[in-house]
N, CA, C and O atoms as a Tinker XYZ file with bonds, in Angstrom:
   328  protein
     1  N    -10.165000   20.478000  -21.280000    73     2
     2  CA    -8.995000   19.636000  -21.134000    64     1     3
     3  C     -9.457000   18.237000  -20.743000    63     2     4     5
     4  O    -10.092000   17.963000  -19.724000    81     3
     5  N     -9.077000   17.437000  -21.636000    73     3     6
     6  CA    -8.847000   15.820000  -21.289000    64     5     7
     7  C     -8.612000   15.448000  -19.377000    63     6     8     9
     8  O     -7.630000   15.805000  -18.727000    81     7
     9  N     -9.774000   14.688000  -18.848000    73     7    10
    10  CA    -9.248000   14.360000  -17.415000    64     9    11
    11  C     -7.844000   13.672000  -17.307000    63    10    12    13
    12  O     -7.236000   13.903000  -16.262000    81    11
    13  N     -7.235000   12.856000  -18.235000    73    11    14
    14  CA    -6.021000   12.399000  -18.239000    64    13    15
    15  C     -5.154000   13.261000  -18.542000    63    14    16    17
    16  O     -4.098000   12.675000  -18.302000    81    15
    17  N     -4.901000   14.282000  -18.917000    73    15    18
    18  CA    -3.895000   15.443000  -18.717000    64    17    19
    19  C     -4.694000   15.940000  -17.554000    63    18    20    21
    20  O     -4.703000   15.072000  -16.682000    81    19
    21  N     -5.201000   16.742000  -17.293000    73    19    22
    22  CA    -5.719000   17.305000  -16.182000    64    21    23
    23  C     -5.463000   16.398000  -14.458000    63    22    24    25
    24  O     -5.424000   16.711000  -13.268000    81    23
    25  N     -5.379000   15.543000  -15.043000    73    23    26
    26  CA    -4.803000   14.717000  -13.673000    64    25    27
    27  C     -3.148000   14.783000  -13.918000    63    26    28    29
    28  O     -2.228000   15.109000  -13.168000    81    27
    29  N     -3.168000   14.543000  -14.647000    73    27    30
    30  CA    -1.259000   14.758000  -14.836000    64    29    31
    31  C     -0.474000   15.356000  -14.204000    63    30    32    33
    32  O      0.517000   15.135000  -13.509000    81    31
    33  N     -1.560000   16.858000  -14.836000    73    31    34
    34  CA    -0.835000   18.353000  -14.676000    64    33    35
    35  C     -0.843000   18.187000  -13.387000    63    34    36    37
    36  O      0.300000   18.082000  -12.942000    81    35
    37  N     -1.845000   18.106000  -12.436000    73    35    38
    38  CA    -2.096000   18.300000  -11.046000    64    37    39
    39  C     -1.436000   17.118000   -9.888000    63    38    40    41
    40  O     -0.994000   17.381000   -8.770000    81    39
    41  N     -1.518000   15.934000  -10.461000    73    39    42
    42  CA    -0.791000   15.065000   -9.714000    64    41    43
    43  C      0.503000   14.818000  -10.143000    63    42    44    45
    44  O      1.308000   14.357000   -9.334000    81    43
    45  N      0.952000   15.133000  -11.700000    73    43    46
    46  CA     1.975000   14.334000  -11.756000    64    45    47
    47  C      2.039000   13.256000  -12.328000    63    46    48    49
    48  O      2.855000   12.927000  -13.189000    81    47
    49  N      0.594000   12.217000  -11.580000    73    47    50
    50  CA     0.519000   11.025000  -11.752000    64    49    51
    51  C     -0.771000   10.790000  -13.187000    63    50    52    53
    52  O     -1.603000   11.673000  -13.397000    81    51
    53  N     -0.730000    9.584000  -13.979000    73    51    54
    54  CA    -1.703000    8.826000  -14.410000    64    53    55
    55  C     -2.733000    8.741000  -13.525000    63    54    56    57
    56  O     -2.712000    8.745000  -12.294000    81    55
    57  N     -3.620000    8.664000  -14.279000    73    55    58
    58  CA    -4.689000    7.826000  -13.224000    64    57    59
    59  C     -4.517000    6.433000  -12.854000    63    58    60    61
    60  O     -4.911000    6.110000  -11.733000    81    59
    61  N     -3.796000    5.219000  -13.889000    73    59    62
    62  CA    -3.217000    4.083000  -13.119000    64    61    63
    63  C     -2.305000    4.545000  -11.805000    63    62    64    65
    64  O     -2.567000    3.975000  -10.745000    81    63
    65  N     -1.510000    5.298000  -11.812000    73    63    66
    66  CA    -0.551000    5.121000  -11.118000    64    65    67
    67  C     -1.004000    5.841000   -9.744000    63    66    68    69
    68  O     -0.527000    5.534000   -8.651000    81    67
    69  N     -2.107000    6.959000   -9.961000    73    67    70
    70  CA    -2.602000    7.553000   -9.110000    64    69    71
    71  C     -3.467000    6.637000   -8.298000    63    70    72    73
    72  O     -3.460000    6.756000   -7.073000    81    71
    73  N     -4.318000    5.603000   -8.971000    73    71    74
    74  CA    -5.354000    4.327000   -8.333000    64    73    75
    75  C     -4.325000    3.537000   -7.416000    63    74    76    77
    76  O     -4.311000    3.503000   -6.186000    81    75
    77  N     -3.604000    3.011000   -8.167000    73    75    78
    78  CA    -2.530000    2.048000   -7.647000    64    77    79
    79  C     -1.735000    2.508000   -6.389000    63    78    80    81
    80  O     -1.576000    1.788000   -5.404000    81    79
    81  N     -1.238000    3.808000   -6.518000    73    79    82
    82  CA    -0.358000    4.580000   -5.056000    64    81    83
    83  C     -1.725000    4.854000   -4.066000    63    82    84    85
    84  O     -1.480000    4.612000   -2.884000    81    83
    85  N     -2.960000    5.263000   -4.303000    73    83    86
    86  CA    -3.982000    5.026000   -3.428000    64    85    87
    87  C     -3.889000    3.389000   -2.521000    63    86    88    89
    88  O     -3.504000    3.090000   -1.391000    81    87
    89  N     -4.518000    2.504000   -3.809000    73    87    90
    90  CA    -4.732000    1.355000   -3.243000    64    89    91
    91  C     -3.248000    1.308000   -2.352000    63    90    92    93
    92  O     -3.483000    1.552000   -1.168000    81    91
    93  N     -2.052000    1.103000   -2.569000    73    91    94
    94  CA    -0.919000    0.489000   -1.968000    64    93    95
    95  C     -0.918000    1.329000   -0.701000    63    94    96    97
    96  O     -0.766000    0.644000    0.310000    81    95
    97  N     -1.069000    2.835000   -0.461000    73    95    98
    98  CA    -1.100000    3.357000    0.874000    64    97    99
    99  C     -2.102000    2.986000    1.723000    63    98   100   101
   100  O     -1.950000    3.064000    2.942000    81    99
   101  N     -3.380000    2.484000    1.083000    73    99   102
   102  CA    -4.542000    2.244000    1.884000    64   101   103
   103  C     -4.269000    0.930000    2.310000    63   102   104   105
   104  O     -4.763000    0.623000    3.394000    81   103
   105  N     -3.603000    0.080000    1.722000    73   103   106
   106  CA    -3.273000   -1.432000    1.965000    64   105   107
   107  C     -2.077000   -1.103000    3.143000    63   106   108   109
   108  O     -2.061000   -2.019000    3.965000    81   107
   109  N     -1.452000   -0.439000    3.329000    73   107   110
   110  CA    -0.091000    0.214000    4.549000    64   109   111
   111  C     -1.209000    0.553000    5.530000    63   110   112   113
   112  O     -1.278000   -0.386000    6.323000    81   111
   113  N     -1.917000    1.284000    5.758000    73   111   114
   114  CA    -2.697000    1.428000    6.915000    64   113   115
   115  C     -3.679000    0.277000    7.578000    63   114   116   117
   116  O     -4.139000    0.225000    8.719000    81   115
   117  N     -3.850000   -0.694000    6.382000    73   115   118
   118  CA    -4.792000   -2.181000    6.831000    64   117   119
   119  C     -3.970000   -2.562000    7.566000    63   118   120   121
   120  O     -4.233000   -2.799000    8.745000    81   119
   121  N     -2.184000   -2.787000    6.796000    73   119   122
   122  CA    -1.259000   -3.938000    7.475000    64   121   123
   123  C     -1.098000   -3.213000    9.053000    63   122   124   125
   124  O     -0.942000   -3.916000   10.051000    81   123
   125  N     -1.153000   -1.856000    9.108000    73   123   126
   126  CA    -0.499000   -1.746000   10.413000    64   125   127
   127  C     -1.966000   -1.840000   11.244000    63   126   128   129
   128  O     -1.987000   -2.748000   12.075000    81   127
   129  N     -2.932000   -1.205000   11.161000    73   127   130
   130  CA    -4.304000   -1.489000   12.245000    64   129   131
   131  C     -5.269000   -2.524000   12.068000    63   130   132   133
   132  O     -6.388000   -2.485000   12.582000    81   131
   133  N     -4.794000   -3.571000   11.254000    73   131   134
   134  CA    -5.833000   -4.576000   11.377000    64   133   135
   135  C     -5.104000   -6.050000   11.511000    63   134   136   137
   136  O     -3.879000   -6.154000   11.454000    81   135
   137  N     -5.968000   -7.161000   11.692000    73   135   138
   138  CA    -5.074000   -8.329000   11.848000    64   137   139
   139  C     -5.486000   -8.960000   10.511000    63   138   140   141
   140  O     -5.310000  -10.176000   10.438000    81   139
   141  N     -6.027000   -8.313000    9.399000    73   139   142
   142  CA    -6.609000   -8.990000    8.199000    64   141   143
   143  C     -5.330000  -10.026000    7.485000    63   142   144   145
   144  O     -4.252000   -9.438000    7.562000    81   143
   145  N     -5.238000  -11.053000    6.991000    73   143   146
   146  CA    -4.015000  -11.713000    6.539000    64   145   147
   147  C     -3.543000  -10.810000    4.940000    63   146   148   149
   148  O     -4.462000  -10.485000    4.188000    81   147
   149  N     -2.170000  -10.495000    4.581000    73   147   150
   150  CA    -1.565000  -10.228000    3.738000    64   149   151
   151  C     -2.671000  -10.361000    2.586000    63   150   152   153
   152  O     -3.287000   -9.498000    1.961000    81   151
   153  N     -2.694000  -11.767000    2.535000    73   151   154
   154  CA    -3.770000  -12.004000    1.254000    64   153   155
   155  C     -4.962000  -11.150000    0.782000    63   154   156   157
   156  O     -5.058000  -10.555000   -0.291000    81   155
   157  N     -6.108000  -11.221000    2.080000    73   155   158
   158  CA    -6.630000  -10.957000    2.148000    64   157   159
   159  C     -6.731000   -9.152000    1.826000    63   158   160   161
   160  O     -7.601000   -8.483000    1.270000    81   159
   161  N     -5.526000   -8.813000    2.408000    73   159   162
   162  CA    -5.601000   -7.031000    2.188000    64   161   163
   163  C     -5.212000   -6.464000    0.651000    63   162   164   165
   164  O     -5.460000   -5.339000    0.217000    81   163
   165  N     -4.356000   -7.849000   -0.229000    73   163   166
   166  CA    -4.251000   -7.718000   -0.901000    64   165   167
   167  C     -6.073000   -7.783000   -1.902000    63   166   168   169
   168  O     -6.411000   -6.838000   -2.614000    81   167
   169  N     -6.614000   -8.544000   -1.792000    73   167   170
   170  CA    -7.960000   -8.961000   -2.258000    64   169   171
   171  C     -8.660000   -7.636000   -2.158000    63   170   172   173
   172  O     -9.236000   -7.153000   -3.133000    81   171
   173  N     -8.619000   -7.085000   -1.062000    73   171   174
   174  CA    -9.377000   -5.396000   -0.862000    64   173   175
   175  C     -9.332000   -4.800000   -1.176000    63   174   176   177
   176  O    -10.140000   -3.964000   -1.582000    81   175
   177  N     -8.404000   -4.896000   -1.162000    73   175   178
   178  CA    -7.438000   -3.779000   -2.371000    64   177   179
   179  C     -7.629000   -3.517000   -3.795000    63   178   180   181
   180  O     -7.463000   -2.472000   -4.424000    81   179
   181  N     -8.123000   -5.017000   -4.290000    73   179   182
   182  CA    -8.297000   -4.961000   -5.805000    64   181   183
   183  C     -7.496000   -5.778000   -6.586000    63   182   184   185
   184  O     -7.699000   -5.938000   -7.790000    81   183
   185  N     -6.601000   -6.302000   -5.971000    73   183   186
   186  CA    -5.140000   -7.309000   -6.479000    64   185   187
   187  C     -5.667000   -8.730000   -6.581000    63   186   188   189
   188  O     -6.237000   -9.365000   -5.693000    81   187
   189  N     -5.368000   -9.134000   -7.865000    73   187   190
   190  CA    -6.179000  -10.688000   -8.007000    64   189   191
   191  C     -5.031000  -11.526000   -7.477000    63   190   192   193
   192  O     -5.167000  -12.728000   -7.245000    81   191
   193  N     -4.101000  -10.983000   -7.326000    73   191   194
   194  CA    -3.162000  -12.366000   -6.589000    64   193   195
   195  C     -2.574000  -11.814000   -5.531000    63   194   196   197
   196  O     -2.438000  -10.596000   -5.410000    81   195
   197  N     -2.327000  -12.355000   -4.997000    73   195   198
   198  CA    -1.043000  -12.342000   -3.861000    64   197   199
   199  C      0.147000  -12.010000   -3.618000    63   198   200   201
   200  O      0.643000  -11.338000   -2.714000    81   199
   201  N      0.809000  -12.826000   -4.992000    73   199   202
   202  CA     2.171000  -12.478000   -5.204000    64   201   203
   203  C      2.137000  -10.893000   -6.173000    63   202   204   205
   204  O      3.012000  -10.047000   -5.990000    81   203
   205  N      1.416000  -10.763000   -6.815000    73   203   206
   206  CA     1.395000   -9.413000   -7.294000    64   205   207
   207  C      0.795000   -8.576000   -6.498000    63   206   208   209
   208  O      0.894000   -7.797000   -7.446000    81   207
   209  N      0.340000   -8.048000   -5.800000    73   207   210
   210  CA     0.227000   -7.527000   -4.904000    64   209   211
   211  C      1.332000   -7.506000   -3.808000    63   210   212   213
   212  O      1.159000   -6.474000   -3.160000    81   211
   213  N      2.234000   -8.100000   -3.396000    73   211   214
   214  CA     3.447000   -8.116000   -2.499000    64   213   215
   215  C      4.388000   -7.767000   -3.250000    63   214   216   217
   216  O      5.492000   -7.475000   -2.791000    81   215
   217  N      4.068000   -7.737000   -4.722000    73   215   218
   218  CA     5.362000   -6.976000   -5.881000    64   217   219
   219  C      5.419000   -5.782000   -5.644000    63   218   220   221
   220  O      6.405000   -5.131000   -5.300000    81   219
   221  N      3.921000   -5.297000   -5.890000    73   219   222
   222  CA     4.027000   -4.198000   -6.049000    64   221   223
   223  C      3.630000   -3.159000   -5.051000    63   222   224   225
   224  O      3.547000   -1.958000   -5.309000    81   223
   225  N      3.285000   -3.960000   -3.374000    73   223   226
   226  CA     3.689000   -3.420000   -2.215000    64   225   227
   227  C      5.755000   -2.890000   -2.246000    63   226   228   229
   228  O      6.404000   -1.855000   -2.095000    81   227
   229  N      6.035000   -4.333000   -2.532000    73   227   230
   230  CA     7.614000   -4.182000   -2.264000    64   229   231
   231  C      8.249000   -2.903000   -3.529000    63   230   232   233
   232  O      9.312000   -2.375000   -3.199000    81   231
   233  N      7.884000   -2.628000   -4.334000    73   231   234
   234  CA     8.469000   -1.656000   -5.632000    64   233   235
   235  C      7.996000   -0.426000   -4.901000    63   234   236   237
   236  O      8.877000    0.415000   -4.724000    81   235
   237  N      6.865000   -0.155000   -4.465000    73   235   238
   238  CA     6.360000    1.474000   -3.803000    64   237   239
   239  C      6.771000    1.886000   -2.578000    63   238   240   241
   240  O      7.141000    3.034000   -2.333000    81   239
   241  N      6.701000    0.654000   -1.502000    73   239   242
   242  CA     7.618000    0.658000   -0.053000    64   241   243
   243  C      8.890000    0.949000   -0.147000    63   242   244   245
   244  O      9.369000    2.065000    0.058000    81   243
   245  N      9.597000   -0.218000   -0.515000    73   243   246
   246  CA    11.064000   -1.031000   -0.586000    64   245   247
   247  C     10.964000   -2.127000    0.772000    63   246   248   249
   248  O     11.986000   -2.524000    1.332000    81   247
   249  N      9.639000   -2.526000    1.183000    73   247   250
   250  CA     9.697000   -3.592000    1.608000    64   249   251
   251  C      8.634000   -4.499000    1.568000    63   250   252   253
   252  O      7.577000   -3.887000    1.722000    81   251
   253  N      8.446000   -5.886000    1.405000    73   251   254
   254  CA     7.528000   -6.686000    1.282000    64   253   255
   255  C      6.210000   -6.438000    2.641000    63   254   256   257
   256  O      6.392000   -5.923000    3.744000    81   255
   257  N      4.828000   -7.044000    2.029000    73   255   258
   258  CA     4.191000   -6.385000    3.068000    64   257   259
   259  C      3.872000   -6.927000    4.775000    63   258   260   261
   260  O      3.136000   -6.456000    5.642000    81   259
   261  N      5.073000   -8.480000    4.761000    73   259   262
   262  CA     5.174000   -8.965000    5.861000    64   261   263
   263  C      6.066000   -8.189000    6.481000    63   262   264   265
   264  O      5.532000   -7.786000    7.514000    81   263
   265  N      7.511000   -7.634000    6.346000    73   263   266
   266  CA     8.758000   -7.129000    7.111000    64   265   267
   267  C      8.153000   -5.911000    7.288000    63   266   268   269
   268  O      8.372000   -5.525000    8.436000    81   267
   269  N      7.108000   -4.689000    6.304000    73   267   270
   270  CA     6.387000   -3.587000    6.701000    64   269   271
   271  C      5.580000   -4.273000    8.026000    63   270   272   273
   272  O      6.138000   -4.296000    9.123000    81   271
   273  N      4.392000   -4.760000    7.858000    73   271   274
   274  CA     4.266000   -5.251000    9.132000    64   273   275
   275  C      4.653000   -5.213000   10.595000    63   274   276   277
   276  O      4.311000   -4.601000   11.607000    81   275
   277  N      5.653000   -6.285000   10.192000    73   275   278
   278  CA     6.971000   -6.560000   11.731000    64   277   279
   279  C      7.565000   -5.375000   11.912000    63   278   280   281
   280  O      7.807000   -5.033000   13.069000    81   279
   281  N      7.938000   -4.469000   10.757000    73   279   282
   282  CA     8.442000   -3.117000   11.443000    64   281   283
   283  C      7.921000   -1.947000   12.260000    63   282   284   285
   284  O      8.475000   -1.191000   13.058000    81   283
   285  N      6.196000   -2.076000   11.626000    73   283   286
   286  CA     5.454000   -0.701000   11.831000    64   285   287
   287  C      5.312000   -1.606000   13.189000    63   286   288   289
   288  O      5.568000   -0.966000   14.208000    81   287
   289  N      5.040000   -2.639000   13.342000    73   287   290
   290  CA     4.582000   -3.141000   14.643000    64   289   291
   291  C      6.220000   -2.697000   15.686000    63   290   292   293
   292  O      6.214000   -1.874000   16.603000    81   291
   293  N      6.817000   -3.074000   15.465000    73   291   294
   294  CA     8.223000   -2.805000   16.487000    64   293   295
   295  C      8.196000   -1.581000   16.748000    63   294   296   297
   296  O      8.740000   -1.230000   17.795000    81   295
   297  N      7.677000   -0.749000   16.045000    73   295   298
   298  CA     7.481000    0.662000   16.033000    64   297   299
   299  C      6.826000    1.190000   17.151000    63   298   300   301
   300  O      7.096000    2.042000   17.998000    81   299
   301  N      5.530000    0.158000   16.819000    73   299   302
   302  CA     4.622000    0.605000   17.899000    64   301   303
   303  C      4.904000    0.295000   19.601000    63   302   304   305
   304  O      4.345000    0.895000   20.519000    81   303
   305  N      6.056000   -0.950000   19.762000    73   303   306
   306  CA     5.695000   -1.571000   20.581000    64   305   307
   307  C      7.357000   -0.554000   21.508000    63   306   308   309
   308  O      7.696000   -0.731000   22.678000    81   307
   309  N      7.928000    0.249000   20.672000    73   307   310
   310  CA     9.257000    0.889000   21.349000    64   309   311
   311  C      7.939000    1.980000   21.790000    63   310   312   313
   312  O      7.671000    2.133000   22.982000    81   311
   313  N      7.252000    2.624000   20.832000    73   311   314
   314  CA     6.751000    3.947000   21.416000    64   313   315
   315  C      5.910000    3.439000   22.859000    63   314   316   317
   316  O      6.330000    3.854000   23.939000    81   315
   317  N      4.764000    2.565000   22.814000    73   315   318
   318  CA     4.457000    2.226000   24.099000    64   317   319
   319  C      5.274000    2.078000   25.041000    63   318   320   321
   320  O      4.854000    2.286000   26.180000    81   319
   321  N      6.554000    1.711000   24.864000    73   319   322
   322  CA     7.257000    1.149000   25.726000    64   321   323
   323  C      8.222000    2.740000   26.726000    63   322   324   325
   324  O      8.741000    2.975000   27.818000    81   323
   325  N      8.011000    3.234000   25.755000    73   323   326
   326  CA     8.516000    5.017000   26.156000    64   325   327
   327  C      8.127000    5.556000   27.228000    63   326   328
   328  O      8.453000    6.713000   27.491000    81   327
């Protein structure tokens, strides 16, 4: 069997779409434990721009990767506060 069906069957996903939902979750764990700038996590990621990369943070989230940010952080700062 073809690895592109064989990934299908098992994920569901393409292998684009399977790379891409990698990169975008791994870019969610930069924004919340590191102070790296947006840009920059976008660049790590593999994203030649900026604004595409915050597209297609915002299409897989439903939020851009500054307000993810400010949220996971508010997050953190109620649980300490517990």
């Amino acid at each position: 069997m073809q690895l592109y069906r064989r990934m299908k069957k098992e994920t569901s996903l393409s292998a684009s779409q399977y790379i891409r939902k990698y990169r975008l979750e791994r870019a969610a764990e930069l924004l919340k434990n590191s102070n790296l700038s947006i840009a920059d996590i976008g660049w790590e990621m593999g994203f030649s721009w900026p604004a595409y990369f915050t597209r297609c943070f915002k299409d897989y989230f439903g939020l851009c990767p500054g307000a993810f940010r400010g949220n996971f952080g508010n997050l953190v700062l109620k649980t300490k506060a517990s």
